[in-house]
C-alpha positions as a Python dict, from the first residue, in 0.01 Angstrom:
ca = {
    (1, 'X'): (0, 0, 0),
    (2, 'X'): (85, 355, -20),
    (3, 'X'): (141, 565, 271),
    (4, 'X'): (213, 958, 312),
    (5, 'X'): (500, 988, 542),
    (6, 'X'): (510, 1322, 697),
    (7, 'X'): (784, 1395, 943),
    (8, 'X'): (810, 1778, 945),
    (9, 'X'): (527, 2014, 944),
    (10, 'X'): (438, 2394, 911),
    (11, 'X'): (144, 2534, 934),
    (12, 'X'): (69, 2916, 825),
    (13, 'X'): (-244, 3091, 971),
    (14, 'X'): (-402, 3369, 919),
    (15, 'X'): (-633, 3594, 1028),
    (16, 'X'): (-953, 3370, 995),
    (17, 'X'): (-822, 3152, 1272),
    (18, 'X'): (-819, 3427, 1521),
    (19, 'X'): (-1181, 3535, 1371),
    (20, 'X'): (-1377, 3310, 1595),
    (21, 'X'): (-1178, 3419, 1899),
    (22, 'X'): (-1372, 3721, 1830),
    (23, 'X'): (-1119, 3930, 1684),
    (24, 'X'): (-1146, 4137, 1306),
    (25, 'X'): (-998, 4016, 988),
    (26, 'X'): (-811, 4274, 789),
    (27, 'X'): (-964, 4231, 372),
    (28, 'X'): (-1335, 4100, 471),
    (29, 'X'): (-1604, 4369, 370),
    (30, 'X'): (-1644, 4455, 719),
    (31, 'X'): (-1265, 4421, 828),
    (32, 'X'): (-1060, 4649, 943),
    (33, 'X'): (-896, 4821, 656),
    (34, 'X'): (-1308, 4901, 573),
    (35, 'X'): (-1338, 5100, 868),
    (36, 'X'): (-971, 5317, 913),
    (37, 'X'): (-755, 5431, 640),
    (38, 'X'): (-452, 5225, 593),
    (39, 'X'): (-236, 5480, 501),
    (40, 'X'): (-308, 5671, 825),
    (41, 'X'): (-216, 5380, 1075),
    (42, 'X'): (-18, 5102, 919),
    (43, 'X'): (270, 5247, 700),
    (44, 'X'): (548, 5447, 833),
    (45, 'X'): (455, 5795, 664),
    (46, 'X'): (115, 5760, 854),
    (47, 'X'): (321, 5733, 1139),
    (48, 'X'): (550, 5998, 1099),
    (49, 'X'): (289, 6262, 1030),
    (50, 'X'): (35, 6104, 1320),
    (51, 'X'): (204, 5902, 1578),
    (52, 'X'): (-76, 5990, 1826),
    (53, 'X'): (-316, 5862, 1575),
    (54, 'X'): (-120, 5499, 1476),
    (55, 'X'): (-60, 5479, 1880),
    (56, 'X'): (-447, 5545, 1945),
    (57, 'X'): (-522, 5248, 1643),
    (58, 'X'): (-312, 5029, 1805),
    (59, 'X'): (-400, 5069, 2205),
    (60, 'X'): (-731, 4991, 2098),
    (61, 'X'): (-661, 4642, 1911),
    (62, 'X'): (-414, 4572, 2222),
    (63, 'X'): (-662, 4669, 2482),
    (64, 'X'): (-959, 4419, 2324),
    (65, 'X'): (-694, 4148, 2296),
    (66, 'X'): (-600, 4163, 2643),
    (67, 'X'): (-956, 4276, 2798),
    (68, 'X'): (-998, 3933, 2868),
    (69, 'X'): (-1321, 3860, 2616),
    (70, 'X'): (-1041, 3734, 2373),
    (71, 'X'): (-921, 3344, 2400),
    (72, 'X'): (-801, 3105, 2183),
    (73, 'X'): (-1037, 2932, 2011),
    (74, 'X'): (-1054, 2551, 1923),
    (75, 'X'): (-829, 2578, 1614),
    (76, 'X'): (-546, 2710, 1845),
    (77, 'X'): (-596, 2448, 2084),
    (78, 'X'): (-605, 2162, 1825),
    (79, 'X'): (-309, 2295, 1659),
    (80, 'X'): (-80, 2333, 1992),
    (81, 'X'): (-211, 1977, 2086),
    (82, 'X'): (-112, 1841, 1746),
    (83, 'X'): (257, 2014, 1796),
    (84, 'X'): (287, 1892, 2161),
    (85, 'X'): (179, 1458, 2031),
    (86, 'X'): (404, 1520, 1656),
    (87, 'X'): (739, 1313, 1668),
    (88, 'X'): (782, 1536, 1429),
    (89, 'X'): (915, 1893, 1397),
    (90, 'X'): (597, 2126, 1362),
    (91, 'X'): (649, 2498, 1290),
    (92, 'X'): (403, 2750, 1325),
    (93, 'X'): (379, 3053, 1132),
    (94, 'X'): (145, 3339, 1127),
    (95, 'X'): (80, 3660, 1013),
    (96, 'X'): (-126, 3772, 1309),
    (97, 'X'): (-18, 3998, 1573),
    (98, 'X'): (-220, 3886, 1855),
    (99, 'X'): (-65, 3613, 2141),
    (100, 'X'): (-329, 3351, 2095),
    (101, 'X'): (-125, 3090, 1981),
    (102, 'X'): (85, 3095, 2239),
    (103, 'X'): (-182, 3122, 2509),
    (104, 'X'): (-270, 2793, 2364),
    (105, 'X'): (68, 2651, 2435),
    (106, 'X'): (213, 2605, 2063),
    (107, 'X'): (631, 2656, 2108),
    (108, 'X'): (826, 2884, 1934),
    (109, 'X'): (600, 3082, 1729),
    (110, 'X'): (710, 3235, 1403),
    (111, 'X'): (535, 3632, 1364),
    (112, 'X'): (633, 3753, 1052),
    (113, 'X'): (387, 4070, 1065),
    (114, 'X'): (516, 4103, 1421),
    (115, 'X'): (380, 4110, 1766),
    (116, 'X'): (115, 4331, 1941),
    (117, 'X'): (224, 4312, 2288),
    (118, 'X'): (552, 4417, 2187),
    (119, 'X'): (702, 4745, 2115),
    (120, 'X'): (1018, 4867, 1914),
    (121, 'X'): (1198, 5167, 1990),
    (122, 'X'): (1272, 5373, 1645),
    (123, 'X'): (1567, 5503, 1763),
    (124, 'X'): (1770, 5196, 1888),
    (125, 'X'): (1595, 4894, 1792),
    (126, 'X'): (1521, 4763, 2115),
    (127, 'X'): (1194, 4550, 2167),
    (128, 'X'): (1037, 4545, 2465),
    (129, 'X'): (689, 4333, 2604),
    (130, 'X'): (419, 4608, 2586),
    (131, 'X'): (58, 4576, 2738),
    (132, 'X'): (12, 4928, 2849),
    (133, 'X'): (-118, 5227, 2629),
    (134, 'X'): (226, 5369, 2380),
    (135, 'X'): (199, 5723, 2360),
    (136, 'X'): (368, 6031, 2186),
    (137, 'X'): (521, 6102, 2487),
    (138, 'X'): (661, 5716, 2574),
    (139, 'X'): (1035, 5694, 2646),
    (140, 'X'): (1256, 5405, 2532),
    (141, 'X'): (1365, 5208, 2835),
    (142, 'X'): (1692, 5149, 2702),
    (143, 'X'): (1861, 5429, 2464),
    (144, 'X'): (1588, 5711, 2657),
    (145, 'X'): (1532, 5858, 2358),
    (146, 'X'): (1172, 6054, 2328),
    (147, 'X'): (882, 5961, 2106),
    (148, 'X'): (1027, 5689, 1921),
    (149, 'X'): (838, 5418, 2038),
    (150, 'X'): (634, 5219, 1779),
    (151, 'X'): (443, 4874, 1808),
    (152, 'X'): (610, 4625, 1705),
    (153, 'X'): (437, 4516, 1394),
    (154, 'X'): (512, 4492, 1039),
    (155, 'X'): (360, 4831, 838),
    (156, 'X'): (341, 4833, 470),
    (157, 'X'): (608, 4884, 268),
    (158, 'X'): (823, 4712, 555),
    (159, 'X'): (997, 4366, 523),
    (160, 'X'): (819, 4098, 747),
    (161, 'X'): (978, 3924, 1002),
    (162, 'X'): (1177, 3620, 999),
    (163, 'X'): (1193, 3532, 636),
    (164, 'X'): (1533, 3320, 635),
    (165, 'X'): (1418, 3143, 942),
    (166, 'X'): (1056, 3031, 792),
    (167, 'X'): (1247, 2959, 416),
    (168, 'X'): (1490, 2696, 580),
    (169, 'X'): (1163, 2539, 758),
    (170, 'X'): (996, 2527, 457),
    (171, 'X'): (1264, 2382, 261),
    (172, 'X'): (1318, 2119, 515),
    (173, 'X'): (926, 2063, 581),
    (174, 'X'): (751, 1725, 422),
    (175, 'X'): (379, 1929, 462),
    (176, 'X'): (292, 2252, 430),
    (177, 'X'): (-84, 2340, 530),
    (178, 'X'): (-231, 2727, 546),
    (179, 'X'): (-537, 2776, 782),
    (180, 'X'): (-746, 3066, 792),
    (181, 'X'): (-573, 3245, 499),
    (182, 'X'): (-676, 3357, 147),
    (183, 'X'): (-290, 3321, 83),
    (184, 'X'): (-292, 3538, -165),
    (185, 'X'): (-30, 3847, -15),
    (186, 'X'): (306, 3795, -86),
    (187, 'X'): (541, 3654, 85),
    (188, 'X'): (353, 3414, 221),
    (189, 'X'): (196, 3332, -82),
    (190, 'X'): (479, 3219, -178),
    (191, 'X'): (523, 2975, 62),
    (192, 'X'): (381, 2688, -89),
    (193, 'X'): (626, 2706, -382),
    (194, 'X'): (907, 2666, -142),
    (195, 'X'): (771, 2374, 33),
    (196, 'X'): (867, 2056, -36),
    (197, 'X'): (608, 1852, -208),
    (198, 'X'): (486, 1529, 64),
    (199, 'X'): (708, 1250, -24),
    (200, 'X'): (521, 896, -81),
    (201, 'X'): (676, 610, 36),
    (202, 'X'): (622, 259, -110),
    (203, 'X'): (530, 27, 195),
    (204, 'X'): (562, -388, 100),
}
């Protein structure tokens, strides 16, 4: 008989899998990028003209993930669950910002958009954890410098995160599966034609 032999796994998700925890997607009709202008709070011009604006976008989507009315859902439970039983490697990557999969209890999870409760200093570089209000006024905790605080999330026309780290787990992956993602946004859309294709192995 034949038998598909999988050893190592990654799994992409996307926003739809942290849609029935309650929380927007970005492209639906009623998403988020229907109701705010993108240019004003997700690109770095938006932010250099309005920082008190991007900050204000970006409390608010931090304060309803951690207002406790946000938990992971099933999905993230199944798919920590299947990590924690696969003798496998199993790498998750995602292009959401919020913490979910990790309050599930997946392991070393790959953000390539970046990380909500997280913030980057402008100035220095330095990320810090961040579930408190960022303001105009916020300091860096490390270089001091004023104002340059930014969450830490990928804008666009930036480079997301981790690229060389999920290309060599792709390349070395026997299954590549995408959950709750139109995959059609590059780069992840082109993660399929760096996966390896599921070998087959001839059982006697």
């Amino acid at each position: 008989m034949i038998k598909a032999k999988f050893e190592n796994v990654v799994i992409l998700s996307g926003a739809g899998l942290s849609r029935e925890s309650g929380l927007d997607t970005f492209r639906d009709a009623d998403g988020i990028w229907a109701k705010v202008n993108v240019d004003d709070v997700a690109t770095p011009g938006g932010f250099a003209r309005n920082p008190a604006l991007v900050h204000e976008f970006y409390n608010g989507r931090r304060n309803q993930l951690l207002s406790g009315k946000i938990e992971p859902n099933e999905a993230h439970l199944a798919l920590a669950r299947f990590q924690r039983a696969w003798k496998g490697e199993v790498t998750i990557v995602t292009q959401n910002i919020d913490d979910l999969h990790e309050r599930a209890g997946t392991m070393g999870v790959i953000h390539i958009h970046g990380e909500l409760l997280k913030a980057r200093c402008s100035s220095c570089q330095k990320t810090i954890p961040c579930i408190s209000d960022l303001r105009t006024e916020s300091r860096c905790p490390s270089c001091r410098a004023l104002g340059g605080m930014r969450p830490h999330v990928v804008w666009f026309g930036e480079m997301p995160m981790h690229l060389d780290v999920v290309q060599r787990a792709l390349e070395n992956s026997d299954l590549f599966l995408s959950i709750g993602t139109s995959g059609t946004v590059f780069p992840a859309a082109g993660f399929v034609e760096i996966a390896r294709a599921p070998v087959l192995t001839l059982l006697s």
